[in-house]
NUFI-101523 format. One line per field, with one value per residue (C-alpha): residue number from 1; residue in three letters; x, y, z. Coordinates in steps of 0.05 Angstrom, whole numbers. Layout:
N
i <- NUM|...;
aa <- ALA|...;
px <- X|...;
py <- Y|...;
pz <- Z|...;
//
This chain:
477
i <- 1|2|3|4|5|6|7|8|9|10|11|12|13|14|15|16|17|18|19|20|21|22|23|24|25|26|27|28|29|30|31|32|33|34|35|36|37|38|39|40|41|42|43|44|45|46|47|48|49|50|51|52|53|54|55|56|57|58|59|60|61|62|63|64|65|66|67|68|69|70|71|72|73|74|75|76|77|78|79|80|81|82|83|84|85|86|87|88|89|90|91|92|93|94|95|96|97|98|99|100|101|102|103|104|105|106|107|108|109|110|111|112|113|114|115|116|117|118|119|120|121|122|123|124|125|126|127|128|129|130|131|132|133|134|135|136|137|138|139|140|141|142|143|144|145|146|147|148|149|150|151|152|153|154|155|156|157|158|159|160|161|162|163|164|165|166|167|168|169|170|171|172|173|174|175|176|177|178|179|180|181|182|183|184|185|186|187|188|189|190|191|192|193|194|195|196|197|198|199|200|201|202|203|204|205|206|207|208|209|210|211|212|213|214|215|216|217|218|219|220|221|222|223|224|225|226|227|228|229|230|231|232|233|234|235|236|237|238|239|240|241|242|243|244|245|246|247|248|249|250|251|252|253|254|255|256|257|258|259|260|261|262|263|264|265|266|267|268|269|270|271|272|273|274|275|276|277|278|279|280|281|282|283|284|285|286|287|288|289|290|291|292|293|294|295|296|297|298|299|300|301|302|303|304|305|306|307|308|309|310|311|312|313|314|315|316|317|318|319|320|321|322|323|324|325|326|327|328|329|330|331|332|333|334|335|336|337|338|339|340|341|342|343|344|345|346|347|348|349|350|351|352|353|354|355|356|357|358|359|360|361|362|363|364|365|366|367|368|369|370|371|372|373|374|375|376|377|378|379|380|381|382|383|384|385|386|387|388|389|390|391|392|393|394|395|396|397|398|399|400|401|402|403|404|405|406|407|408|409|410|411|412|413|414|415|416|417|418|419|420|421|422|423|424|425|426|427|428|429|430|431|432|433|434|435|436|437|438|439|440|441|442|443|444|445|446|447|448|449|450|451|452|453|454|455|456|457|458|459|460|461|462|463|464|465|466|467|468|469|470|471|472|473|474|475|476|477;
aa <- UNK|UNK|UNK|UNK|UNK|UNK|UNK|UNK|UNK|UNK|UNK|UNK|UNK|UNK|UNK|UNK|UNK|UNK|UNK|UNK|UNK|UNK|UNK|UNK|UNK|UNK|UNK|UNK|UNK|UNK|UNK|UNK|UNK|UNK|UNK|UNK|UNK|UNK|UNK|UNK|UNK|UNK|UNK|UNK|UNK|UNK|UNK|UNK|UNK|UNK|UNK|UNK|UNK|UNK|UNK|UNK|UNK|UNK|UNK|UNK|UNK|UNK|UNK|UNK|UNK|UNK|UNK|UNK|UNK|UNK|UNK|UNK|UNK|UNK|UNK|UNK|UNK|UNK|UNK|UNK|UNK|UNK|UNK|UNK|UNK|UNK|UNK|UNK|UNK|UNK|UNK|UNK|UNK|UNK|UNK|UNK|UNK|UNK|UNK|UNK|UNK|UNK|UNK|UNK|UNK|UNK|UNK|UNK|UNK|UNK|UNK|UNK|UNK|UNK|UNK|UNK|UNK|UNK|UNK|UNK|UNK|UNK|UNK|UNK|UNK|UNK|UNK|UNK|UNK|UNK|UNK|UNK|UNK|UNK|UNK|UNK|UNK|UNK|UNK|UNK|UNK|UNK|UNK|UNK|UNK|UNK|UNK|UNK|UNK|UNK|UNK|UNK|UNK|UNK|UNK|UNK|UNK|UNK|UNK|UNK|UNK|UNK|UNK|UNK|UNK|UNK|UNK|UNK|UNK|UNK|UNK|UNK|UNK|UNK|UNK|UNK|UNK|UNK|UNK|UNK|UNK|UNK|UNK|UNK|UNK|UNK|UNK|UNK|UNK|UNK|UNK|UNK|UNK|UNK|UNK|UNK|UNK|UNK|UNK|UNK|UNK|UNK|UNK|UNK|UNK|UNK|UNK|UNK|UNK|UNK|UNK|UNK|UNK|UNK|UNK|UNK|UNK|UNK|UNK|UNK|UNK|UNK|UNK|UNK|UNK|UNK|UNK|UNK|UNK|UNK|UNK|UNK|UNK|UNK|UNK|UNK|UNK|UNK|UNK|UNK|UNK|UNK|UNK|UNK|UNK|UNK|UNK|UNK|UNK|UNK|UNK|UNK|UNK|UNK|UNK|UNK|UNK|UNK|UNK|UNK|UNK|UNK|UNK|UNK|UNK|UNK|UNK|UNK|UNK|UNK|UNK|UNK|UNK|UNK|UNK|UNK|UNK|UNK|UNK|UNK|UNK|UNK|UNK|UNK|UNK|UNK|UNK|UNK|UNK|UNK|UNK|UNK|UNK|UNK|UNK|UNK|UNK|UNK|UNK|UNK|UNK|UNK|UNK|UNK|UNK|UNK|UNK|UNK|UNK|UNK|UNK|UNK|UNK|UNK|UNK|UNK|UNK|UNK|UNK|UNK|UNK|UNK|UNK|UNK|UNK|UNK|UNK|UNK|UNK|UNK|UNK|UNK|UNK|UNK|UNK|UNK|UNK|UNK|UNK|UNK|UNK|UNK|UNK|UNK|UNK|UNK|UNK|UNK|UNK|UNK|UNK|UNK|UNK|UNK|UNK|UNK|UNK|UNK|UNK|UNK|UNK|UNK|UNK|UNK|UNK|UNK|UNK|UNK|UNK|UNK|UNK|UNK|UNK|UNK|UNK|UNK|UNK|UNK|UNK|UNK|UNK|UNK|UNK|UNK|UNK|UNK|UNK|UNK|UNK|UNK|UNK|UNK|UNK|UNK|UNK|UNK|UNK|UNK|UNK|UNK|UNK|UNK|UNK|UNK|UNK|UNK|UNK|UNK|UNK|UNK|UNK|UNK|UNK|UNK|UNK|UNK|UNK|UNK|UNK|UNK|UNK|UNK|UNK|UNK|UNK|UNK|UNK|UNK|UNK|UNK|UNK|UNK|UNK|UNK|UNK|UNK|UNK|UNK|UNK|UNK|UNK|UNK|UNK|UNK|UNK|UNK|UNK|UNK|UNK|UNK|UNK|UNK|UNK|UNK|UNK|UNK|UNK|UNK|UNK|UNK|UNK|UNK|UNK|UNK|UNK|UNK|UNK|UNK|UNK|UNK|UNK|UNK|UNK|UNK|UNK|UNK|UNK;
px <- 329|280|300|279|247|177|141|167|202|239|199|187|221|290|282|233|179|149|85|69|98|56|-5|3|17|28|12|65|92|47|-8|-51|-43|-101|-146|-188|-183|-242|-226|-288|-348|-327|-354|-382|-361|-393|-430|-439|-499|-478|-459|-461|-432|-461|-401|-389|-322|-303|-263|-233|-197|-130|-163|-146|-199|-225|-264|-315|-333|-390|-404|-470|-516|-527|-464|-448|-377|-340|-312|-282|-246|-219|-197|-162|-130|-103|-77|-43|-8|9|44|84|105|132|78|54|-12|-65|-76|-137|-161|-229|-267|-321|-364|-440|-489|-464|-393|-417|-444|-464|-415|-434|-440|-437|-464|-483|-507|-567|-577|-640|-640|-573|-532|-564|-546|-541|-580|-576|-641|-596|-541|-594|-607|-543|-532|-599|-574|-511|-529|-450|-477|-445|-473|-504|-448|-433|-358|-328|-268|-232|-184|-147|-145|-61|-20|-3|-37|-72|-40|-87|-72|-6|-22|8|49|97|113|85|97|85|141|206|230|184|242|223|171|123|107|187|189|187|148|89|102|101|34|15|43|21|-53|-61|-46|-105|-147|-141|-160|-190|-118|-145|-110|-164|-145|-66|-61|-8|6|55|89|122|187|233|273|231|173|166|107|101|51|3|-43|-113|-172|-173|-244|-250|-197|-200|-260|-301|-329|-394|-462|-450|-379|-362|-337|-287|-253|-183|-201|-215|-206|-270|-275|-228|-229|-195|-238|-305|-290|-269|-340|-367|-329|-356|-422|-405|-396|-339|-332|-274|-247|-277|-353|-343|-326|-363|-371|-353|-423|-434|-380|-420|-358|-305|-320|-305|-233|-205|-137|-168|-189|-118|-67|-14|7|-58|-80|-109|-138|-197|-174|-109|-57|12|56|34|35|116|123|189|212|253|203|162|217|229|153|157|211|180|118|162|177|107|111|39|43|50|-11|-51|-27|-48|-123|-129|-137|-205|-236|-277|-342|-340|-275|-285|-285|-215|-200|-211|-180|-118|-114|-133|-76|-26|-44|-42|24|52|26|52|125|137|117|157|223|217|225|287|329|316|390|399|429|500|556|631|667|730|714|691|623|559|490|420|373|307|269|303|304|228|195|189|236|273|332|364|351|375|447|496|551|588|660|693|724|776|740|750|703|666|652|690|756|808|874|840|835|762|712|733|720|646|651|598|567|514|531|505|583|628|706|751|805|854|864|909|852|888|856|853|887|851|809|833|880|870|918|917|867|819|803|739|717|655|621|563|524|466|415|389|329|336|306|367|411|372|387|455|464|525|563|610|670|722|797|821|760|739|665|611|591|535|491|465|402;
py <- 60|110|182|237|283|325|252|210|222|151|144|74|45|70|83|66|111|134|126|195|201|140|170|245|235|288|334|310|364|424|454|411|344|364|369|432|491|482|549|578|540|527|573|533|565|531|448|399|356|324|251|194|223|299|345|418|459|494|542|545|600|585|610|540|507|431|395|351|281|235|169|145|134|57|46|103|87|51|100|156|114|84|141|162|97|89|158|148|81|121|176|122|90|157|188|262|257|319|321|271|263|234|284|274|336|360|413|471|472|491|560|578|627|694|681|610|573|513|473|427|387|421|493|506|548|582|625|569|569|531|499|468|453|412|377|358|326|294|258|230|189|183|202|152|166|223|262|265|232|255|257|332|337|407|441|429|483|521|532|468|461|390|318|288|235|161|174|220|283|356|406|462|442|439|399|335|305|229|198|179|106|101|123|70|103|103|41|7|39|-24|-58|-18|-8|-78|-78|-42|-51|20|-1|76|101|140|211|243|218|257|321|368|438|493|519|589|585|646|643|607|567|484|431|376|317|290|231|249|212|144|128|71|39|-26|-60|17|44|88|68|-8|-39|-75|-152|-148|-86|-111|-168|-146|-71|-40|-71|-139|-177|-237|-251|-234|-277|-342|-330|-319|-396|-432|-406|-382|-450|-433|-376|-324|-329|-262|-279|-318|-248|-224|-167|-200|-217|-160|-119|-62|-9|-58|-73|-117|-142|-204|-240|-312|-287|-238|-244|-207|-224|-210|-153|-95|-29|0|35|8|46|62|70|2|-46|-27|-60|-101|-152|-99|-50|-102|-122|-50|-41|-109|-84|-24|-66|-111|-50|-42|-85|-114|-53|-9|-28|-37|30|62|24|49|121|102|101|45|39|-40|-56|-129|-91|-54|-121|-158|-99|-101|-176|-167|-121|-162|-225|-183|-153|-227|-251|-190|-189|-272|-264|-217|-238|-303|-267|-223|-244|-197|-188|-104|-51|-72|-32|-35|-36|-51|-122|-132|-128|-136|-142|-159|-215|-176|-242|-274|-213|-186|-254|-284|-331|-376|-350|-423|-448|-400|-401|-355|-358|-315|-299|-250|-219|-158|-128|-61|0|-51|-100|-152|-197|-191|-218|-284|-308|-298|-314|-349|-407|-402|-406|-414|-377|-380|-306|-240|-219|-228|-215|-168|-153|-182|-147|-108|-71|-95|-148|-211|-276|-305|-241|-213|-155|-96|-72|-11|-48|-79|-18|-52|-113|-153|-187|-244|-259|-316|-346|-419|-438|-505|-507|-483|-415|-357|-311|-269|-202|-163|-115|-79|-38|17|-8|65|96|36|47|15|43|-2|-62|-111|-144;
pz <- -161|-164|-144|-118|-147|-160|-179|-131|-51|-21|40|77|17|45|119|168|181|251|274|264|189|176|205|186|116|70|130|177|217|203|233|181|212|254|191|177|237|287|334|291|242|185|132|64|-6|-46|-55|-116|-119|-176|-180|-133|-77|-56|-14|-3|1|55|78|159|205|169|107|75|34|39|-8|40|10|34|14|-22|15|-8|37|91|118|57|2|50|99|41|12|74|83|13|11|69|39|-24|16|52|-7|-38|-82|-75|-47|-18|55|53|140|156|200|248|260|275|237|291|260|190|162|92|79|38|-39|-38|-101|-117|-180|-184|-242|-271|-237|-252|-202|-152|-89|-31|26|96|75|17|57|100|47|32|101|102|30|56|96|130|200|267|344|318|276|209|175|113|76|79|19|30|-38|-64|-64|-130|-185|-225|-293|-303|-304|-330|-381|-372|-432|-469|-430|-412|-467|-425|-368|-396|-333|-359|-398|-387|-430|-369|-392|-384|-309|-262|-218|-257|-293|-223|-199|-231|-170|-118|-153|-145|-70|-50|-118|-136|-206|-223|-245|-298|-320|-293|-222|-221|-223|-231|-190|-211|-154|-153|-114|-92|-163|-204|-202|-221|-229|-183|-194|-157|-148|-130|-103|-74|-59|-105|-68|-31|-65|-47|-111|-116|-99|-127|-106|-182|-177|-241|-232|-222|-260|-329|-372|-377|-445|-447|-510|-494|-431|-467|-529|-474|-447|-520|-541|-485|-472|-405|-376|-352|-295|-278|-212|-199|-203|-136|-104|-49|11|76|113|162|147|109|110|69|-6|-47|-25|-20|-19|-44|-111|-117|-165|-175|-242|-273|-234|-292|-284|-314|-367|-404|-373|-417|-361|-329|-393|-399|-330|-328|-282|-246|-239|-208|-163|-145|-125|-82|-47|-25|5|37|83|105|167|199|245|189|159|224|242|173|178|234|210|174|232|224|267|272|293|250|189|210|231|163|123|158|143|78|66|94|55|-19|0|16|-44|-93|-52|-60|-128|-157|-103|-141|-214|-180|-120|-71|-51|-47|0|-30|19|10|86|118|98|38|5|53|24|49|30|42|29|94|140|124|135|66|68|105|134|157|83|52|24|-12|-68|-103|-153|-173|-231|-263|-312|-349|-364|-425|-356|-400|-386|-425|-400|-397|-324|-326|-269|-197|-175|-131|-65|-21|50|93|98|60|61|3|37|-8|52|94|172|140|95|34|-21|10|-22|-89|-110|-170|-175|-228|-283|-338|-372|-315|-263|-234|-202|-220|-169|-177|-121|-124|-69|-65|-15|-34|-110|-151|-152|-169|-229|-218|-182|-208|-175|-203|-158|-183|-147|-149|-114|-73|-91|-122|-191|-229|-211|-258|-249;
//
């Protein structure tokens, strides 16, 4: 498992989440799940016209500051409720993430504070002026029954020490002991990118924050920015990102060989007619063992089976009301494109769950009780599989602290269930007849567990118990 730590907090993956955790985010329970303070106008610090997408900071009666995104203005509505939405899913999942809201609001709650600047690209910076921050608005272009939407990203707390690279570790924070392309956490982002197409995973898109605490201080790490998230990106959604690296040999040299007769799956991409807020996303065209970023990423190309079962396994908590829930947050003018999104999200997640549950058996939550050893077949009890076909075996074994036999009585006999309960004890609490007792030289138990659905066993789950402390100390995947 993954644990806690400043990278990574168990959320929905563990326990399930209320309505309001899923919806508040990072800003659940403070005074910042309301987004930016409106008891006075909010007073603008400073603007960038530079890029795509033109935006403004701000700073409100709490004295906290907000970085205000707009989309192009090629496609008013797409990029920032994306961004809000993904966030939100990333937060759930377990990331550190800023407090990204969508906020609706109208030229009277903005003032160009005193000594704001702001850069343009051939007058350099320059004192701003409400005349420029009219301009601004005018350019966006994000404006719905008369108001203006935007992203608000509050500014993270701390002081920014830069991005965290998707290898090797920080020299600077002597805490940063794990090389990063060997933390599962980031190796899986793979997994969870390719849920909502957040192929722009790019250094430049974490960012890490030193925070002073009452003894000493410590760096927690963030992932920033999720507007080019669910088939959003820029002015001009692309078809192959999440299909191909920004430069991909092997699929340039099949087009090269065969003159481009034949086509990727990808070219057949396209928007959904009508829906001008939703990119370009699809679950037809997914697949979620080819899934790439943009940019080669370290951390994901040392993806392993287990990581990949790991990330599964925290989707396969999202629930359809979960997701709707989280959509929902967007704000979506047409309620067809909150509609298709939420779909769309549900069908990737199905697809990336069975697919890695069929490369590890999704037996987990492994508890020792009164009697014996109770698991749970997450397949079977979150809807992606069959509970009534499904059946269990399992058999047991001493082993010592080298997990090996040596007295020579070796495995049990299998025995078969249609239960996710392997029995160790009698009424009595003590072992029950036929499981194998310990001596000096075999102080734990093995136990294999395996799950057919009617094509074969699956691959073996082993559990290994201590007799003297009655607990379980290692699982083998």
């Amino acid at each position: 498992e993954v644990v806690n730590s400043t990278w990574f907090t168990n959320r929905i993956g563990l326990k399930p989440l209320t309505a309001e955790e899923l919806t508040e985010g990072p800003a659940h329970g403070s005074e910042l799940a309301g987004g930016p303070d409106r008891s006075t106008p909010w007073t603008i610090v400073g603007a960038k016209t530079a890029g795509v997408t033109p935006g403004f900071l701000i700073r409100d009666a709490r004295d906290d500051v907000w970085l205000m995104k707009f989309d192009t203005p090629s496609n008013p509505g797409m990029t920032i409720r994306s961004g809000v939405v993904s966030n939100l899913l990333f937060h759930a999942m377990g990331y550190n993430v800023p407090v990204d809201q969508l906020v609706v609001f109208t030229r009277e709650n903005l003032v160009v504070g005193e000594g704001a600047r702001m850069r343009l690209p051939r007058e350099g910076e320059m004192q701003m002026t409400e005349a420029n921050l009219d301009s601004i608005l005018t350019a966006t272009n994000s404006i719905f029954d008369g108001k203006y939407h935007a992203l608000a990203s509050r500014y993270l707390d701390g002081v920014p020490v830069g991005p965290f690279d998707d290898q090797g570790t920080r020299g600077d924070d002597p805490n940063d002991t794990i090389r990063h392309q060997d933390r599962r956490e980031l190796r899986a982002l793979k997994v969870f990118g390719a849920w909502v197409n957040h192929f722009d995973t790019k250094m430049h898109n974490s960012l890490d924050m030193y925070v002073a605490g009452p003894d000493s201080g410590y760096v927690r790490h963030y992932l920033i920015d999720f507007a080019s998230t669910l088939g959003a990106f820029g002015a001009t959604p692309v078809k192959r990102f999440g299909y191909e690296f920004g430069f991909d040999t092997f699929p340039i040299l099949g087009r090269t060989l065969t003159f481009g007769m034949i086509e990727d799956d990808w070219v057949a991409l396209e928007r959904p007619e009508g829906l001008d807020e939703v990119g370009l996303f699809d679950v037809e065209t997914f697949d979620p063992a080819s899934w790439k970023p943009d940019l080669p990423h370290s951390a994901m190309a040392n993806l392993t089976r287990r990581d990949g079962y790991w990330a599964a396994k925290v989707l396969s908590a999202f629930t359809d009301e979960a997701i709707g829930l989280i959509v929902r947050q967007g704000r979506y003018q047409d309620p067809a494109a909150e509609e298709y999104l939420v779909a769309a999200l549900i069908g990737r997640r199905d697809k990336i769950v069975r697919y890695w549950f069929a490369q590890v058996p999704p037996l987990d939550f492994f508890t020792l009780t009164t009697a014996g050893l109770e698991y749970h077949d997450l397949a079977a009890e979150r809807g992606f599989a069959d509970p009534a076909s499904s059946r269990y075996r399992y058999r047991l074994m001493a082993v010592g602290s080298d997990r090996k036999n040596r007295r020579g009585d070796g495995w049990t006999d299998w025995r078969e269930t249609d239960t996710t309960l392997v029995p160790l004890f009698d009424e009595t609490g003590t072992l029950a007849p036929g499981v194998p007792r310990r001596d000096e030289d075999h102080g734990f138990m093995g136990i294999e567990v395996q799950v057919d659905r009617g094509d074969g066993w699956s691959d073996a789950t082993i559990l290994y118990g201590a007799y003297g402390s009655g607990r379980l100390v290692a699982l083998d995947r």
